[in-house]
N, C-alpha and C positions, 0 to 999 in steps of 0.2 A: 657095119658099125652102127653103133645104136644112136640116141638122138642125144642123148647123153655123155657119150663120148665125143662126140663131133664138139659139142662144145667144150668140152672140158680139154682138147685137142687143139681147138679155137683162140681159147684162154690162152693156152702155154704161148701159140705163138703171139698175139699182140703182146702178150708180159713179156717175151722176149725180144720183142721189135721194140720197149722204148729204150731211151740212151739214158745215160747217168742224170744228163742234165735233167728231164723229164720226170726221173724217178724223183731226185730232189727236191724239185716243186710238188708232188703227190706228199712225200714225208712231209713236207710243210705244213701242207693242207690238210694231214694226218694230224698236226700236230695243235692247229686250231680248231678241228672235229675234238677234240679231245678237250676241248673248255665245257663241254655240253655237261658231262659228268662234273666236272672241275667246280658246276653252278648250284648242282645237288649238295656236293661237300660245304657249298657253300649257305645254302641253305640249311642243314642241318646246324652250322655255327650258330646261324642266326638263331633257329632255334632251341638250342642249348643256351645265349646270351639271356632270349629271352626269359627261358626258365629262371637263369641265375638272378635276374631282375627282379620278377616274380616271388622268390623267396627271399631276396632282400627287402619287399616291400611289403611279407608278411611276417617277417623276425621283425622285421622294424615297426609295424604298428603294435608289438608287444612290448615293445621299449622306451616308443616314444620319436623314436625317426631322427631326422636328421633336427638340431636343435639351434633354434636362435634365442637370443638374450637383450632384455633391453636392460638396465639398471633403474635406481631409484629417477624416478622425475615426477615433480610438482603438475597433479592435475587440477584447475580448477575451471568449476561447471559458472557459463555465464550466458545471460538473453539477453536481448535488443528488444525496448519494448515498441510497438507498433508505432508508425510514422504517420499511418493514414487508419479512418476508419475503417478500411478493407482491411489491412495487413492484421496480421497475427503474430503474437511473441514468438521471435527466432528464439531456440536453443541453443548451445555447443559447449563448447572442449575446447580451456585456453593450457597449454603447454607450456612449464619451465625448465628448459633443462641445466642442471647442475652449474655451477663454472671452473669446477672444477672434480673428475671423475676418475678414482684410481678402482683398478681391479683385480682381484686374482684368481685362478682356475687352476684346476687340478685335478689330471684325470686319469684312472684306471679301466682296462680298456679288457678283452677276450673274444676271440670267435666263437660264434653261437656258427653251430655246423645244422646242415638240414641235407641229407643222404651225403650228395657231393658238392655241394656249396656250399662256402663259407661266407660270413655277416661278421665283418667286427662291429660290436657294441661297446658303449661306454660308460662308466658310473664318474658323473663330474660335481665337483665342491666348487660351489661360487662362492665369493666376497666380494660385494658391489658396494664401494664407499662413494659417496657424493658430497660436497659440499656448495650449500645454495648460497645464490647473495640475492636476495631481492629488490635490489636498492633500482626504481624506476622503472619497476615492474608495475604495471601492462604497457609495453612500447609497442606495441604490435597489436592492440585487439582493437577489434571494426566497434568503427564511429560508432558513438550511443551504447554499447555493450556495457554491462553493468556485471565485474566479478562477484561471484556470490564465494567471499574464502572463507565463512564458517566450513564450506561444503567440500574445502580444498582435500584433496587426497593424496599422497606419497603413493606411486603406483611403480611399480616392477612387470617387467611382460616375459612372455615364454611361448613358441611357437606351439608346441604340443604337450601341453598339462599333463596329458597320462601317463609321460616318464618321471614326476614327480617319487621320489623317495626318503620325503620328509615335510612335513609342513615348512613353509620357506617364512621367514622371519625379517621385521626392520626391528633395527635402534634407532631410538633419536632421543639424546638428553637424556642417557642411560636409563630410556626405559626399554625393555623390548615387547613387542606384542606379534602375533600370528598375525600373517596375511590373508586376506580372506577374498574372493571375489568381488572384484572394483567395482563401488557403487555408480561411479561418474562414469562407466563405460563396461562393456564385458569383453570389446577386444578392439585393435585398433591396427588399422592396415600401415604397414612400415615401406610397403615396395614392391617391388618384384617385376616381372616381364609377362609379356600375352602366355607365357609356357605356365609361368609359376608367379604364384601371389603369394607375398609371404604376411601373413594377419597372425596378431599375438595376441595370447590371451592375457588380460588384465590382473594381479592381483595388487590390492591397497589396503592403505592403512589412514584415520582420519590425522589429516595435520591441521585441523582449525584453528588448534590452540597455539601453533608454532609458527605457520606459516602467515604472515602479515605482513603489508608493503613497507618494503623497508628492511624485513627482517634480515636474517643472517643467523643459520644452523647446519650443521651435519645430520646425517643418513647414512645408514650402512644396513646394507640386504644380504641376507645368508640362505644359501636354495643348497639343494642337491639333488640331481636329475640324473636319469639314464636316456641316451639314446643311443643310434646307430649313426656310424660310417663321417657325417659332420659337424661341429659344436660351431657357435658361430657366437660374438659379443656385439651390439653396435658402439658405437664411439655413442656413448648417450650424453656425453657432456662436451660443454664450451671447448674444454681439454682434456685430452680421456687417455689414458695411462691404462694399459693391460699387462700384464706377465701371466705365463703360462706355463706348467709342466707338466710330464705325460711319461709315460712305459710305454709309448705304442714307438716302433723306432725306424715306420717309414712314414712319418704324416706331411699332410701336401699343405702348405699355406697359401689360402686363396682370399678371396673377397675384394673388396675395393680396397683398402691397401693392406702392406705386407709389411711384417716385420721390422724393425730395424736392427734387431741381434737376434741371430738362431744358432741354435747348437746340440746336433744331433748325433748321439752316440747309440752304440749297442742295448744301453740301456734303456733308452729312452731321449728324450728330449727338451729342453726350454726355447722361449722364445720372448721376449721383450715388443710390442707396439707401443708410441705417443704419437697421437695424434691432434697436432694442434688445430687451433679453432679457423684458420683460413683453408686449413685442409680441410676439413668437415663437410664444408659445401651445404649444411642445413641450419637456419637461423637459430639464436640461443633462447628464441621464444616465439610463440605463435599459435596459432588452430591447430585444430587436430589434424587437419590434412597436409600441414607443413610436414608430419612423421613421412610421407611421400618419398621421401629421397634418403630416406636413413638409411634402407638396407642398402644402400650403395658405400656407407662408411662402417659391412660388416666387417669382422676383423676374425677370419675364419679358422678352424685347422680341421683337415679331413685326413681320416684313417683308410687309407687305401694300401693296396695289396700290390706291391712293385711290382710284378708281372701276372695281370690278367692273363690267363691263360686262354679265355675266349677273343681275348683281344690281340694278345698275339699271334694266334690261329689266322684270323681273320685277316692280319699285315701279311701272314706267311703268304696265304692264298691270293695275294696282290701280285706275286711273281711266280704266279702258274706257269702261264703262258713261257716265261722265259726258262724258265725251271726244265719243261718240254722239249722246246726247242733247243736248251743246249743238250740234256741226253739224247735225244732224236740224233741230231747233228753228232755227236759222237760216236751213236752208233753207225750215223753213216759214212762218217769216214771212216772208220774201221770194215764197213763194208768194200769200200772203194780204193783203197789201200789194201786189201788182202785178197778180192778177188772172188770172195768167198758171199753168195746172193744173201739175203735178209729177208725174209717174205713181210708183204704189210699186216699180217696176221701178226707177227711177231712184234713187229712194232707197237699193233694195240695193246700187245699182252706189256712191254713194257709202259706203256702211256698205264693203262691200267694200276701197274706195280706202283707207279707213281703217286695216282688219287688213292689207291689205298694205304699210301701214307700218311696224306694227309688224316685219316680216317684212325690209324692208328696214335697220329701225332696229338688230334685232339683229345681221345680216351686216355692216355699217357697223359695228358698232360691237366686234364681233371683230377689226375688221382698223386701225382707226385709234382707235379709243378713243370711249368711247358720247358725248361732248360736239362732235365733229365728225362723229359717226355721227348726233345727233338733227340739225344743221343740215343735213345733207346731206338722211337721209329729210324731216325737217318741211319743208323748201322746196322739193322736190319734190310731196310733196303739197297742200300750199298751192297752187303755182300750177295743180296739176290740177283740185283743189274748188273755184279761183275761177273757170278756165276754166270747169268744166263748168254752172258757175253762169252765166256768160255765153251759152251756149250755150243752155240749157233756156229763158232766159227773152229769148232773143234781145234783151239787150241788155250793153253793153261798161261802163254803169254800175253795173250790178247785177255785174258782174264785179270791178270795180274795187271797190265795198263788200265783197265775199264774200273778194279780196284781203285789205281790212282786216282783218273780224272773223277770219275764220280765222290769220292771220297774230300778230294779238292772243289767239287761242285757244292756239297752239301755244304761242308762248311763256309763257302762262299754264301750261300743263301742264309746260314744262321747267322752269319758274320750281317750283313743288310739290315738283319730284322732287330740287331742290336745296337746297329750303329744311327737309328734314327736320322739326327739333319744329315749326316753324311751319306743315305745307305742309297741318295739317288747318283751321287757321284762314285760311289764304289762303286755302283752295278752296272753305271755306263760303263765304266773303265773296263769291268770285268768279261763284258758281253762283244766290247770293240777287240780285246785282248783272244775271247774265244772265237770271233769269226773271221781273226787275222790269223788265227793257229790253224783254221779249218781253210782255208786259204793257201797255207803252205804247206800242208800234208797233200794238196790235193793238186800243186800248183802245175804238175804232169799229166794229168789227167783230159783222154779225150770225151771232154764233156759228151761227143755225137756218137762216141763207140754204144754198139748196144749191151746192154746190162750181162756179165759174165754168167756162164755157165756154172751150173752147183754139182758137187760130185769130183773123182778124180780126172786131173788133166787128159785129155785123150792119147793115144800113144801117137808120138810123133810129130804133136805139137808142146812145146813145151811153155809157148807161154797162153795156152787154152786156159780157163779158169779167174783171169785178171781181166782187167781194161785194156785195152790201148792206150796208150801213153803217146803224149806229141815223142813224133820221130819213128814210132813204128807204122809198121804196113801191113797190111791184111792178109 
């Protein structure tokens, strides 16, 4: 006998010296060998995510990106003349905002497609009305500052200018003129976090003639902008009034605060904010670095896409592991209930069928949307793990079962990924539920018998081929 076969002789017998139990722990640890690949799938999401990023962030610098809004507000340039001989005239930026700001948006929306990514983009109509009262203005500006209001400007801001698609306009005193690039500033920082600054760019218009202590006038800003995926307004007044409407008919309302009437149909949607002035949280007047805290009173609406399909990929591949471990386990009780061996060759090949689900699930679900991308892969795979369950244990019933539970598995796992808060208490239920059932199929079983015999029963034993079961004897 060769050296070759001594082992291959060797094998058969330890694989036939372990017990059921023994086997079980090995399919376990089969089945966490099996996340290795599971991390590749999972790497490829990422990197499809990032792609989709990437092209979002290159339709978007064509359009103008995601867009914030400030409305009309009173900018007027003042110094502080020197205290001592060393010191030098301070400059700045004193801030009036309106006391009272209504506004209204209106937006039509499309995806811009890039191979297999899609960007909604937006074309928005603003109307930004303000009304000033001046009366005991400057409250707020540092000791000694001297306003200079011949130089006073009516200013409008806009996070990314290059979606402009129209010269944007004020009234006042029924005149109107073009805005043009603010003399008193060319941008001015509104907020944001260490990730994101959100800085706008200025445009105005002179209000010397209009704007005097004391005074009392309207304002009204007319813009129209493109951009992608977010529109955003600040509360730019004492009390700021918005309404909104749109054709896009899944949009997300975010910002620091929401709505107080939304109403979203097939068609589209409106939305009603007021926001009063103790809500606001930012003074009705002050320096330029008061604007600091504005982006936090923005008053948002984002166009997003109900089902990420990279995102939901990526929750699916959260319940690998478990995903594994209930097929594994089902096939092993079907091994151990029928008598009939499983090789752990065979087990890879299903672990395998598995992650090339996921693999199928994601390309599916790029191209038709991930809810006919998971019936497409999951029933595909189903009828393969119940084929090859037919197959292994040469019979058409045990196919027909392996149909069921897998078919009841699958949609168990799309059932999770859809039911969000709920989908960590379905799955415990779900997984306590499958290894009390694998518990009872099994609950005869001599965990220490060794592992059956493959092939026909031998003559004259008739129960060669099975386990031992408590109560029989060898």
């Amino acid at each position: 006998m060769d050296e070759l076969s001594i082992l291959q002789s060797g094998y058969r017998r330890m694989f036939k010296s372990l017990s059921m139990g023994v086997k079980l722990i090995v399919v376990c640890g089969l089945a966490l060998f099996m996340m290795i690949p599971a991390l590749f799938v999972n790497g490829l999401v990422n990197d499809r995510t990032k792609r989709a990023a990437d092209v979002v962030k290159e339709i978007s610098s064509h359009v103008g990106g995601q867009q914030t809004f400030l409305g009309p507000t009173l900018a007027i340039p003042y110094s502080i003349p020197p205290q001592s001989p060393s010191d030098t005239t301070k400059h700045g930026l004193y801030l009036v905002f309106p006391a009272q700001a209504s506004a209204a948006l209106k937006t039509t929306t499309e995806e811009r497609h890039r191979s297999l990514f899609r960007v909604p983009v937006f074309q928005a109509d603003l109307k930004l009305d303000a009304t000033f009262d001046l009366s005991g203005v400057p409250a707020a500006a540092p000791q000694g500052a001297q306003l200079d209001w011949s130089r006073a400007e009516i200013v409008v801001g806009v996070s990314d200018a290059r979606g402009a698609l129209a010269d944007a306009t004020l009234t006042t005193d029924a005149k109107t003129v073009t805005l043009v690039p603010a003399a008193v500033a060319e941008n001015i920082t509104v907020g944001g976090d260490q990730n994101r600054v959100v800085r706008l760019t200025l445009f105005g218009a002179s209000a010397g003639e209009i704007a005097k202590p004391g005074a009392q006038f309207h304002a009204a800003s007319a813009m129209r902008f493109s951009g992608a995926e977010r529109i955003a307004v600040l509360a730019y007044g004492k009390t700021t009034r918005l309404t909104a409407q749109g054709d896009w008919r899944n949009p997300g309302f975010d910002g620091g605060i929401l709505p107080v009437t939304r109403n979203i149909t097939g068609n589209g949607f409106t939305a009603e904010w007021a926001v009063p002035f103790i809500a606001r949280g930012v003074r009705a007047e002050g320096l330029d670095d008061s604007m600091m805290g504005l982006d936090a009173t923005a008053l948002g609406i984002s166009f997003i896409e109900v089902a990420d399909p990279y995102q939901s990929v990526n929750r699916s591949l959260k319940y690998v592991l478990l995903f594994l471990g209930l097929v594994f386990l089902s096939y092993f009780v079907f091994e151990v209930t029928t008598g009939k061996r499983v090789h752990l060759a065979q087990y890879i090949l299903v672990g395998i069928a598995q992650i090339i689900f996921y693999l199928l699930l994601l390309s599916f679900a790029e191209r038709i949307g991930f809810n006919y991308g998971f019936l497409l892969a999951g029933t595909a795979t189903v009828i393969l793990l119940s084929a090859n369950a037919g197959w292994i244990f040469s019979s058409r019933l045990q196919g027909a079962r392996a149909l069921v539970i897998f078919a009841l598995l699958y949609t168990m796992i799309y059932l999770l990924l859809t039911l969000e808060d709920n989908a960590l208490l379905v799955g415990a239920i779900a997984s306590f539920l499958a290894v009390a059932a694998a518990m009872y199929f099994t609950r005869r079983i001599d965990w220490y018998s060794p592992l059956p015999e493959t092939g026909t029963p031998e003559h004259g034993r008739p129960d060669q081929g099975r386990p031992l079961v408590s109560g029989d004897t060898a």
